[in-house]
C-alpha positions as CSV (number, residue, x, y, z in Angstrom):
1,X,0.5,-48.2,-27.3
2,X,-1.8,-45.3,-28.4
3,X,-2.2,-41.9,-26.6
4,X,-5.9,-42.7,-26.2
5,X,-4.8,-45.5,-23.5
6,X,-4.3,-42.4,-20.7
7,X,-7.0,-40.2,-22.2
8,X,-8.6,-38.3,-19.0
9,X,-12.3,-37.3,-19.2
10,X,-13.1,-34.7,-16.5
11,X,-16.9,-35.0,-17.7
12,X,-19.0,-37.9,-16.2
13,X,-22.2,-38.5,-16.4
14,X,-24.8,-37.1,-19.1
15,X,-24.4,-34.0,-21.8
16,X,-25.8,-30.5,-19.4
17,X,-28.9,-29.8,-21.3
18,X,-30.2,-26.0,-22.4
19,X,-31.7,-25.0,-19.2
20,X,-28.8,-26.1,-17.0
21,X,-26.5,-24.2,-19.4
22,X,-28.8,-21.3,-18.8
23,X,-29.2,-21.6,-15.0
24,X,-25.2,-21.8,-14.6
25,X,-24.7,-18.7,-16.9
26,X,-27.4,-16.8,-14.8
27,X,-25.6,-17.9,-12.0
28,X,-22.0,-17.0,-12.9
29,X,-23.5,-13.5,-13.7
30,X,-25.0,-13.1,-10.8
31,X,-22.0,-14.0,-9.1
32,X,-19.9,-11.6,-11.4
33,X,-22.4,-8.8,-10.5
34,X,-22.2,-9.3,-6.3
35,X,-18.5,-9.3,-6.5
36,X,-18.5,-5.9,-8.4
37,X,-21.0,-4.5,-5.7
38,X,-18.8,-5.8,-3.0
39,X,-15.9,-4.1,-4.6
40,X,-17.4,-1.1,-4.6
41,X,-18.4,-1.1,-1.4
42,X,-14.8,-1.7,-0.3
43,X,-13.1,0.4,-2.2
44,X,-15.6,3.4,-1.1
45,X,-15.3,2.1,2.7
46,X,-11.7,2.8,2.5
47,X,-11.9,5.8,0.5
48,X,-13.9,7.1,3.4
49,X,-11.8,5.7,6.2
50,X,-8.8,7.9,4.6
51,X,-10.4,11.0,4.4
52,X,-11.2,10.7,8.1
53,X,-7.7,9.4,9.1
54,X,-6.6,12.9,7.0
55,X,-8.9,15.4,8.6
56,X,-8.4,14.0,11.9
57,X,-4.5,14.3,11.5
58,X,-5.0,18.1,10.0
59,X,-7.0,18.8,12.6
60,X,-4.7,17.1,15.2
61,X,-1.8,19.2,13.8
62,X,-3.3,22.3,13.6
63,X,-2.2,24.0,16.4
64,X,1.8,23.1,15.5
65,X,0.9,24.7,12.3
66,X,-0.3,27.8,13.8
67,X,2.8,27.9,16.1
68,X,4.9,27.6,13.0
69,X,3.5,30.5,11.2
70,X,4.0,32.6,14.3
71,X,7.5,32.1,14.6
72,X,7.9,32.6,11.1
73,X,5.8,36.0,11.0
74,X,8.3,37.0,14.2
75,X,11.7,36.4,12.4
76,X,12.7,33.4,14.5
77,X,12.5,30.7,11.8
78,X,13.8,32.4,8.3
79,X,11.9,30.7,5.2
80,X,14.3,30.5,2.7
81,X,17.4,29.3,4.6
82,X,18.1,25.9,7.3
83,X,16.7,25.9,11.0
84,X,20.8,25.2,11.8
85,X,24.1,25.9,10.0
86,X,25.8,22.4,9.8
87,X,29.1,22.2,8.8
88,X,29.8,18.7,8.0
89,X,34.1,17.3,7.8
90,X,34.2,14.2,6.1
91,X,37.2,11.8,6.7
92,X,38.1,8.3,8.2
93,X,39.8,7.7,11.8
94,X,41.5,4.6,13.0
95,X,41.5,4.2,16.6
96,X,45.1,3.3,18.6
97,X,45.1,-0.4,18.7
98,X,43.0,-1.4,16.7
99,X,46.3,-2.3,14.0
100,X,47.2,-4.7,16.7
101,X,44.2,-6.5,16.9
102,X,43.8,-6.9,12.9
103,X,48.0,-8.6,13.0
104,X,48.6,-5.3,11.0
């Protein structure tokens, strides 16, 4: 048996001529052309959207800001060193009974 047994043709029907060649390739561009618009359009709708949901948080947090700087400018909050001096101990801990539970 030959190959050309299970040959598929995904073409039926008569050879596209010139002008349908021409309509689908006008078509396809066209196509091409409103995608890249819609892009755009997207891409600067959420550009927008971000630099509203930004101003509205500065603006929202404005007044922490300015309370910050005060406390600052009155010694309360040093800038170069921690709000709190933490001291952390490392080490492990066993608690009573627990040997008995784990058949140690």
């Amino acid at each position: 048996m030959t190959g050309a047994r299970y040959k598929t043709q995904f073409r039926q029907g008569p050879e596209a001529g010139p002008l349908a060649r021409l309509a689908a390739f006008v078509l396809s561009v066209a196509f091409l052309v409103l995608a890249f618009m819609f892009s755009l359009v997207a891409l600067a709708v959420l550009a927008v959207g971000g630099l509203a949901l930004g101003g509205w948080l500065w603006w929202k947090t404005r007044r922490l800001r300015k309370q910050m700087e005060e406390m600052r400018q009155a010694g309360a909050m040093p800038e170069d060193q921690p709000a709190r001096d933490i001291q952390v101990i490392e080490g492990e801990f066993i608690r009573e009974g627990e040997t008995e539970r784990r058949g140690l």
